[in-house]
N, C-alpha and C positions, 0 to 999 in steps of 0.2 A: 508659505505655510509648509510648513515640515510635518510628513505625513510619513504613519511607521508600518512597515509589512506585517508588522503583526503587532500589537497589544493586548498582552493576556491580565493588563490588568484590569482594565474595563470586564472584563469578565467575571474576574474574580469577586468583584464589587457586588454583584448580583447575588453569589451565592456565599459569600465569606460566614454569612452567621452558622448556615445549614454545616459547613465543609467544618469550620472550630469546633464545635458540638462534637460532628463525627473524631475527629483526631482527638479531642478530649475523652472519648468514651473509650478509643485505642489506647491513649497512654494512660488511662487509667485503668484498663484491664491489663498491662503490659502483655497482652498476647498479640507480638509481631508477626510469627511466623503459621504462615496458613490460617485454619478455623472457621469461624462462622462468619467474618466481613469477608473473606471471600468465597466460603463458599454460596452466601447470598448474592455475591457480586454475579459470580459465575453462572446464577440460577435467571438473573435475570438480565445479561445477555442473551440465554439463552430462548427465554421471553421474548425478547427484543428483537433478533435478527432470525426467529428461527431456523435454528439448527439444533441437531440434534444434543452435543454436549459441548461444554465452553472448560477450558484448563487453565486458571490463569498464569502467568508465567512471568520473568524477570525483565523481559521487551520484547520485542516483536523480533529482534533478531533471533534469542532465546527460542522464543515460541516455533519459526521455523527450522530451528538444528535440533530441536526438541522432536517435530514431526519425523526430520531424515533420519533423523536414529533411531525414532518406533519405528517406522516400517524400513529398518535393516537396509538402506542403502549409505552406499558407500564406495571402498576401492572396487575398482571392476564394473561400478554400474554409471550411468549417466542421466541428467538431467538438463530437460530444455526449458530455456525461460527467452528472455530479450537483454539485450546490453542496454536499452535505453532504461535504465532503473536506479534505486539507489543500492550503493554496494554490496548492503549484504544479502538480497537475493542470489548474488549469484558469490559470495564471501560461504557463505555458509554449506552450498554444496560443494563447494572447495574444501572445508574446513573438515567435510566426513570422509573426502577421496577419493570424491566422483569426479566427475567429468561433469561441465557444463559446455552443454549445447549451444550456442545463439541462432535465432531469429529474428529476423529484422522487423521493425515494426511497421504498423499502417499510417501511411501521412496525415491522414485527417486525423484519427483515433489520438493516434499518440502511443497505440496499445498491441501486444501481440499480434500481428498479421493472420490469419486462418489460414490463410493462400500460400502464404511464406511456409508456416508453420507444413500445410499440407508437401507444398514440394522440400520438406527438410526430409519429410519421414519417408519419402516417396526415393528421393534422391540421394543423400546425403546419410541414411541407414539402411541397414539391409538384413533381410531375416537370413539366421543361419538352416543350418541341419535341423535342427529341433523345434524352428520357429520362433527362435527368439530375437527379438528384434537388436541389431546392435549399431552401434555410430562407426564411423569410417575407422575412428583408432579400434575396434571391439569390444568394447563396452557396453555393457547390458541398457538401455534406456529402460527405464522403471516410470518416471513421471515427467509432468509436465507443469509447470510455472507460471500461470500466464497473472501477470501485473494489471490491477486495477489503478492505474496510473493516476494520480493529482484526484482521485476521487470519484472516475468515472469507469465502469463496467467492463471488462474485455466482449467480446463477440463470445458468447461461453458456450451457445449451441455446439456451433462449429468445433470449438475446441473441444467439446466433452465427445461431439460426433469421432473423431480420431483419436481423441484417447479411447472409447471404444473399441473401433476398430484395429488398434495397436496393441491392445489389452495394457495402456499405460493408465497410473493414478494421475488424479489431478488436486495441485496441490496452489490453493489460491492464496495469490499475496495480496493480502485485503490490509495493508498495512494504512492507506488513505483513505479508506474507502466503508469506514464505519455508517452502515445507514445508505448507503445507495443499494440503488434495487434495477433489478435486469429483468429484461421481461422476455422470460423462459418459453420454451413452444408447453409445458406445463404449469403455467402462469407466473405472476410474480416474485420473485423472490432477491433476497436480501445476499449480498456480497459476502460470505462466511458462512451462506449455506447451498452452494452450490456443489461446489467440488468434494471428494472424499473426506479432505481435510482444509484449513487454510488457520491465516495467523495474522493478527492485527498489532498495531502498534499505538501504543499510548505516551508516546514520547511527548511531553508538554504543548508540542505547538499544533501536536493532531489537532483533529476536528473533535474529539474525547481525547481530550490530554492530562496524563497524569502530574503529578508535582515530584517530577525527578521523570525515570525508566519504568515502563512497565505493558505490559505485551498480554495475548493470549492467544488460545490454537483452539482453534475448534473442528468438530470432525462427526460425524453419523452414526459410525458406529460405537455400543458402548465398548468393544473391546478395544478398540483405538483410544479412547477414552484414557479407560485404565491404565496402556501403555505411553501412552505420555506422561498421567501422574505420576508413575514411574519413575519415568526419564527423567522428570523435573525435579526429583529429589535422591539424587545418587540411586536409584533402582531399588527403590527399600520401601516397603507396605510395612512392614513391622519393623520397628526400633533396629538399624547395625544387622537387618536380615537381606543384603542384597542381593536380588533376583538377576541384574544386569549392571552393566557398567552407566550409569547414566551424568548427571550432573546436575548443579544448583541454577537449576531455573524457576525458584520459587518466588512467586510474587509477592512482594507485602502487603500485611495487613492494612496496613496506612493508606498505599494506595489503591487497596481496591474498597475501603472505605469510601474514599475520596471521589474516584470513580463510579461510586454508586449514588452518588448525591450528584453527579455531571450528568450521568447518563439519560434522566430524564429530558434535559435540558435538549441533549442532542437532534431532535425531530427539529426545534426549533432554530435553534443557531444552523444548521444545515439549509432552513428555510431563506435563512436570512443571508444565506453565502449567493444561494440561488436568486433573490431579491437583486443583490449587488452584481450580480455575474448578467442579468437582465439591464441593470441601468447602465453598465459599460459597453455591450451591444449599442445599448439604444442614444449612446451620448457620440460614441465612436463614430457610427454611422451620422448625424446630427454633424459633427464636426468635417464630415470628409475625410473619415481619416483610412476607409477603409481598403483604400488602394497600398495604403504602407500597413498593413495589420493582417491577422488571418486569427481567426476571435478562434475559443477553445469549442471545439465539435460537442453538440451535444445530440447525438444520433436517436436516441430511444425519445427524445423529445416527444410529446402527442402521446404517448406511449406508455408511459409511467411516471406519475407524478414526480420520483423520489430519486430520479434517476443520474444525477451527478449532482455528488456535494460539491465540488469543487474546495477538495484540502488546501489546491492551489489554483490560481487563476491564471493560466498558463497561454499567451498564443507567441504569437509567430509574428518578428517584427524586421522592417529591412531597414538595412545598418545598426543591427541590432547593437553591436558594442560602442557605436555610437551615441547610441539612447541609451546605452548604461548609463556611459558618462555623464549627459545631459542630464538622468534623471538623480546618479549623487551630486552634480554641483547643487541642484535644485533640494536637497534633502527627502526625495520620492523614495519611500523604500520600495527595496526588489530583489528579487533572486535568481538565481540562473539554474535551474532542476533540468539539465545537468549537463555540466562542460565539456565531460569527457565521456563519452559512451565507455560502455564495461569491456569492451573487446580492445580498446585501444588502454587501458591501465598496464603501468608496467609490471603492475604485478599478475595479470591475467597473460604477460608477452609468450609462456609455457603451453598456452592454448593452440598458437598457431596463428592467430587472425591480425588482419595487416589491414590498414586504411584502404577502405571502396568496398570493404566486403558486406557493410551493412550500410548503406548510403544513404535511407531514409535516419536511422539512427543519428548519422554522422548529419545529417542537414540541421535535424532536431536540436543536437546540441550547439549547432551555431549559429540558431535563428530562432529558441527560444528565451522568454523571458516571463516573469513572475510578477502580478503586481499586488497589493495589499484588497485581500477579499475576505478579512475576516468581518465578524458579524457583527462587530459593534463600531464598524467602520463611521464615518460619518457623512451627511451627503456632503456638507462641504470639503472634507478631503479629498470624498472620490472626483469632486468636479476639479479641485487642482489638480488630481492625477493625470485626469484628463488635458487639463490646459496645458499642463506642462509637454504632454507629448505632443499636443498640437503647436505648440510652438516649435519645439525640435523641427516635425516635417515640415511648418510654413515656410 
């Protein structure tokens, strides 16, 4: 049985009458650009995940070079995230002229390290004369990145505890991570409203996927607000009257139509990730298979019900490019998130960083693998999923 990592048409099956309607009520107002589909769309993420204000934007890469340009970093300043991500976390603070930082990440998490993170700012920056915090080349650090990885929450106490202390922003990549929730020493809250600002991605295969690109930046304060809107449309509040240099990061009307007829949906298919992310535990274990496996962490477990959608279903498998293979002759779909850690890309080679310098990163990328956990999975797939890799290690 040939089983697919993803099928988004099963989904669409569900909502096609609701999503036609909406796209028909767009193309027959022909108003694409901005207005009231998205500024409803915006009102109720903003409902959804509370946070203070929602910007929608052209993707989730968009949404965060749209943040680094409101708040004015750039050449001269730096930014810390992890190499274990996907590219444009750390594309984009390249792309303004900062400096990107790495820290390694935590073996079980999958996610920013605190501890790492803690001896970066400890060791590896140094305040000058004036107190300003800078990285070994001198560069100003301004913020800090920390990736909600495949769906599941960074450690954010910790991390907001030292950007505190550092007086850095925190700027969250909630690009998977639509609808998980961390449980705050101020109680619960939702992945896009934690840090100063942060930016989501609606790229189709999300867990809220739009039909094409489409992103958003969310942030606290309304001034920040404003300066993203801004940004997102060449720096112009009034018609060819720009205020700043900014760029076309405007979301479509289409898709944030589209998106606002998903969104509800989302509570549910997150539900249903978590459903299948339980029956592969409990089939894993069941089969013996758990001496060759290392299942995806779920630490806030007991804790918060909502606490990892699992955008991807990620563990740790040995001879894992073995069981690539095994698993394409077999038609299993899968994925590798991600091959190459960010420090070793040759486009990042101007950075300085050489293989062994983030070593849990580098293990990650060659002993993780992906297997199909969306929500309309079915149990007879997931149980071939399953046979299939119990056959591999028999």
């Amino acid at each position: 049985m040939a089983v697919p990592l993803l099928d988004l048409t099963r989904q669409y099956a569900q909502i096609r009458d609701e999503v036609v309607r909406e796209i028909d009520e767009v193309v027959t107002s022909q108003q694409f650009i901005l207005g009231r589909k998205v500024e409803e769309f915006e009102a109720a993420i903003v409902a959804a995940i509370g946070c203070g204000h929602a910007v929608g934007m052209s993707s989730g890469t968009d949404a965060q070079l749209a943040i680094l340009m409101a708040l004015g970093i750039g050449a001269g300043d730096a930014v810390i995230t992890t190499p274990y991500t996907f590219f444009a976390t750390a594309g984009c603070i390249h792309r303004v002229g900062a400096e990107t930082i790495f820290v390694d990440i935590d073996p079980v998490s999958l996610n920013l390290d605190p501890e790492r993170l803690a001896e970066c700012l400890r060791e590896r920056c140094r305040r000058d004369a004036d107190g300003v915090l800078r990285s070994a080349k001198g560069n100003r650090v301004r913020a800090i990145t920390p990736v909600h990885l495949f769906g599941l929450c960074c450690e954010m106490d910790a991390i907001r505890d030292l950007a505190s202390e550092y007086g850095l922003a925190v700027i969250e990549d909630a690009a998977q991570a639509i609808g998980a929730e961390y449980p705050s020493r101020e109680g619960t809250v939702q992945a896009g409203a934690i840090g100063e600002s942060a930016y989501f991605s609606f790229f189709p295969a999300k867990n809220l996927g739009a039909f094409g690109d489409a992103g958003l930046a969310t942030c606290r304060a309304a001034v920040d607000a404003n300066a993203l809107r801004l940004m997102r449309n060449h720096g112009m509040e009034q018609r060819y009257y720009h205020h700043q240099v900014g760029g076309n990061f405007r979301i479509d009307a289409l898709q944030a139509a589209i998106l606002q007829v998903k969104l509800p949906h989302v509570g549910t298919w997150n539900a249903a990730r978590r459903a299948n992310a339980e029956k592969y535990a409990a089939a894993f274990e069941a089969a013996g298979l758990l001496e060759f496996l290392t299942l995806p962490a779920t630490p806030f477990a007991g804790r918060v019900a909502e606490h990892h959608i699992f955008h991807q279903y990620v563990l740790r498998a040995r001879r894992r490019d073995e069981l690539l293979a095994h698993l394409a002759k077999h038609a299993i779909g899968h994925g590798v998130y991600y091959p190459v850690p960010l420090h070793l890309q040759e486009c990042f080679a101007y950075l300085g960083y050489k293989s062994g310098d983030f070593p849990e990163s580098e293990r990650a990328a060659a002993e993780t693998l992906a297997l199909p956990i969306f929500p309309e999975l079915r149990e007879e797939e997931q149980a071939e999923v399953v046979e299939v890799i119990r056959s591999f290690y028999r």
